[in-house]
N, C-alpha and C positions, 0 to 999 in steps of 0.2 A: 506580580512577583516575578523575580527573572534570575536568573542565576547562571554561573558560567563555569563546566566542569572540564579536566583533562584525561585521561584516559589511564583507570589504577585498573590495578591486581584482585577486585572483589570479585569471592569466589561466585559463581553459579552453585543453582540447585539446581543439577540435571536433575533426571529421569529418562528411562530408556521406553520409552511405549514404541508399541507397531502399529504406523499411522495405517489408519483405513482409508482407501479410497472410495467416494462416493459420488454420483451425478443427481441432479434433479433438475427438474423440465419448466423453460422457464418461459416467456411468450414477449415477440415484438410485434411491430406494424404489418409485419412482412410474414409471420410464422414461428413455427415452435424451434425452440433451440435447446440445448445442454450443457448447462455447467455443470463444471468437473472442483471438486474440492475435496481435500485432506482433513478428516476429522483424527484429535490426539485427545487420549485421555478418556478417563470415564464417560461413556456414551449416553449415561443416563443424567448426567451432572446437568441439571438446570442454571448452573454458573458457565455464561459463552463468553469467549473471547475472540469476535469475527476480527482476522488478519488479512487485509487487502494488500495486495503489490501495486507497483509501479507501470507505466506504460506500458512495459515489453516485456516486463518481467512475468512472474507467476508467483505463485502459493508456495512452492518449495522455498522462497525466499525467507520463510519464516521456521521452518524445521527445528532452530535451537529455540527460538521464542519458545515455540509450544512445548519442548523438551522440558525449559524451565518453568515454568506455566504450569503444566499439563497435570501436575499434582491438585490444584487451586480449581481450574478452570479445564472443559471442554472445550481445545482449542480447534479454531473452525477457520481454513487458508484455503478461500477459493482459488481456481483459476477465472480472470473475470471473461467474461466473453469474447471471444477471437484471439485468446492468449491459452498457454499451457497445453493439458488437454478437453479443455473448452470447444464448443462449438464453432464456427465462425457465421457471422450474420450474413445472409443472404444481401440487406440493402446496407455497404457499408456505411451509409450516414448516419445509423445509430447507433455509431460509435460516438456516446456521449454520456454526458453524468446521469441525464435522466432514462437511457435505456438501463444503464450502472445499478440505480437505485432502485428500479422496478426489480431486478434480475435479484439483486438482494434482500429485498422484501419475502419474496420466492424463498428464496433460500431459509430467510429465518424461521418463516413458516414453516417450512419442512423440517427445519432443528423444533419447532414444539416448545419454545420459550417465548416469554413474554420481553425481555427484557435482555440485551449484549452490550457489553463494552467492546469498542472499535478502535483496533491498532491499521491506520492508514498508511501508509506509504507514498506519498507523491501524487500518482492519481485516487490512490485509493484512501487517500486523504480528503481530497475531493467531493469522492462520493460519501463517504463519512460524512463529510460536512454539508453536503446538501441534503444525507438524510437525517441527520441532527438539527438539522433546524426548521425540519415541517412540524407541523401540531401532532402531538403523542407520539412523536418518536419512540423506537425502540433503544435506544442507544440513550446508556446511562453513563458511562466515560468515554472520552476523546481524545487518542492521545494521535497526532498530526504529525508525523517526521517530515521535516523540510518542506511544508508545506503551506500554502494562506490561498487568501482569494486574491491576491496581485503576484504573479509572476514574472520574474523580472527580462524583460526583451532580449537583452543577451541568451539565457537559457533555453528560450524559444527557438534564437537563430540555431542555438549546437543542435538542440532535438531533432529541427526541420534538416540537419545535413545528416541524419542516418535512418530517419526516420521512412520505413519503408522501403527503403532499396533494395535492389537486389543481394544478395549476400548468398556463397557457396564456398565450401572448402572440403577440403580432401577428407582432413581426418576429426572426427570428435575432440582432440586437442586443439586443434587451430579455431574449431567454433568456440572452444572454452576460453580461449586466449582473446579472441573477437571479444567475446562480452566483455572481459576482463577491461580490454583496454576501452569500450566505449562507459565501463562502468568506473572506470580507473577513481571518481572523485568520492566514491566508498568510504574509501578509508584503505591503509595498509594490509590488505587481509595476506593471509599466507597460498601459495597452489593449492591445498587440499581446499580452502575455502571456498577460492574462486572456483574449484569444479566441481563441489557439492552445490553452490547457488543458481551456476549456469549450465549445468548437463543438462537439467531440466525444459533446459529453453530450446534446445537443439532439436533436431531429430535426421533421422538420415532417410531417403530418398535416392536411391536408383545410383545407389556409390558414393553419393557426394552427401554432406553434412548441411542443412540449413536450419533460419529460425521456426517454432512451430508460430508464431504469433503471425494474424494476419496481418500482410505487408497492406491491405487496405484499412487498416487504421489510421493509417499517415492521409486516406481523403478528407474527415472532416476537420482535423488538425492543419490542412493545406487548405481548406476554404475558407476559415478563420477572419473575418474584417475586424477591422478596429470599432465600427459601431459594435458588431456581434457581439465583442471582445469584452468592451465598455459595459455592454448589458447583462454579461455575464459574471464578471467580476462584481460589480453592483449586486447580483440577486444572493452570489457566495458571502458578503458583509451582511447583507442584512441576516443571511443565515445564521452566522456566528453571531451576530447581535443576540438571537433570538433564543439562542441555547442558554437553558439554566445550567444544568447540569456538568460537572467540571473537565474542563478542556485543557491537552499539557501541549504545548505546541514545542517539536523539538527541532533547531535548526543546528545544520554542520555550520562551524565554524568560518568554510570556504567556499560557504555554498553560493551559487553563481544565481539561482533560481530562489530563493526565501532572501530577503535584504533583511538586515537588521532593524531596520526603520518599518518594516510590515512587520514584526513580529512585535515591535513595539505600541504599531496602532493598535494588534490584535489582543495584545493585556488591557492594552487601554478601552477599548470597546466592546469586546466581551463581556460576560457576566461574575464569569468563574475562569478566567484562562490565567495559566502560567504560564512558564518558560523556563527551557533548557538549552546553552549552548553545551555543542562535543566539540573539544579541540582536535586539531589536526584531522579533519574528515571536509567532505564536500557535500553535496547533493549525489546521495542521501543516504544517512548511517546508516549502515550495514546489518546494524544490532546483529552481530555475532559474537562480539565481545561481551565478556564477562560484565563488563563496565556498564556496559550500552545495556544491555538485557535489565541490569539491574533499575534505569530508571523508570523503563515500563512497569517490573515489577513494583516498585516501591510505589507508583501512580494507581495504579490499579487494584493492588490490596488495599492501600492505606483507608480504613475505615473512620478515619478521623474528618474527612474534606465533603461531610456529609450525605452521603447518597453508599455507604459502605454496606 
């Protein structure tokens, strides 16, 4: 099923909670590390809603999510490793899905639930998906923003031109404005939006303003072959083969990175997947709109799609 919406006026159900910050200790090849994540909403609530970011981004990315959420569900936004205020890996090579998945495994354990639906983002899509589709997954919905197992080559060349670099600037505005413009395919959002989702990213350093995320994330992303490539897209399909449990795959409308023709194989191959387009957005909505927020909402309560 696949369907294609534009961007209305449906209200949100805020709520005002004070997120907590929290860390737990998580283990790679090389030593112990610390993820950093933002719990909203009743602490005791055995209803999880795990919200993963994007590449460069972090867990503040989600702050109205869990706002409107956060009544329903115990909303759970890490920072993933080497991003926010997260740890960074000693060996940057594993930076990859399956250090990703381990780190969050960790994490669910420590939340004390059997069972989370997972709002992805981009890479955090990713990991979602490759932990959905091992044997007894915890992850009971899936909902995927701009996201599959084939991404498309042009999106890879933009990532690989910012990915990592050096980056400085004088003041906290002009880092706000940086992310703005390398995030520009969001969607329209307003300056108050843009600097609540990118403050977070920044941090300042000895007068000058930079990213917190590590600029060695961009090494295993810059070692990348086309066999690797090949092998790893392949093990992300049979993932989503392998999920019972229902998956909403959301693509922007302009998205450079999600092709309309993978979202197509992905209903078609799946077990349980849908589809949503957002008009006017890119790679990848922003869900800070009233609009956008709603179709997470409506995926994740609906107790009708069996697993409610």
């Amino acid at each position: 099923m696949s369907v294609s919406i534009a961007e209305t006026s449906t209200p949100a159900l805020p709520i005002s909670p004070t997120p907590r910050q929290r860390h737990v200790q998580c283990i790679s090849p090389s030593g112990l590390h610390s993820i950093a994540y933002t719990e909203w909403g009743d602490p005791a609530n055995p209803r999880v809603l795990l919200c993963v970011h994007g590449l460069t981004r972090s867990g503040r990315d989600f702050d109205e999510v869990a706002k409107a959420l956060g009544r329903e569900y115990r909303v759970v936004c890490p920072d993933v490793v080497g991003r926010g205020l997260s740890d960074w890996l000693v060996d940057p090579r594993a930076y990859a899905v399956p250090q990703y998945v381990s780190d969050m495994i960790t994490l669910i354990a420590r939340l004390n639930v059997e069972t989370v639906d997972w709002f992805g983002t981009s890479m955090g899509g990713l990991i979602g998906l490759g932990l959905a589709g091992l044997p007894n997954s915890p992850i009971r919905k899936l909902l995927l923003n701009d996201i599959g197992p084939h991404i498309e080559p042009i999106a890879l060349e933009r990532i690989a031109s910012y990915l990592g670099k050096p980056a400085s600037f004088a003041t906290l505005q002009e880092g706000v404005d940086n992310a703005a413009e390398l995030a520009a395919s969001f969607g329209p959002l307003t300056a108050d939006e843009w600097r609540a989702i990118n403050t977070p990213l920044l941090k300042e350093r000895e007068g000058r303003w930079g990213y917190r995320y590590d600029p060695n994330v961009a090494v295993p992303f810059s070692a990348a072959n086309p066999e690797a490539s090949s092998l790893g897209e392949a093990m992300l399909w049979r993932a989503l083969a392998a999920i019972q449990h229902p998956v909403l795959v959301v693509r922007g409308e302009q998205s450079d990175l999600l092709s309309r023709e993978t979202v197509q194989k992905m209903v078609a191959g799946g077990q349980a997947v849908s589809s949503v387009e957002i008009a006017g957005v890119g790679h990848a909505p922003a869900f800070l709109a009233p609009s956008q927020i709603e179709i997470a909402r409506r995926f994740f309560l609906d107790t009708t799609a069996g697993n409610g």
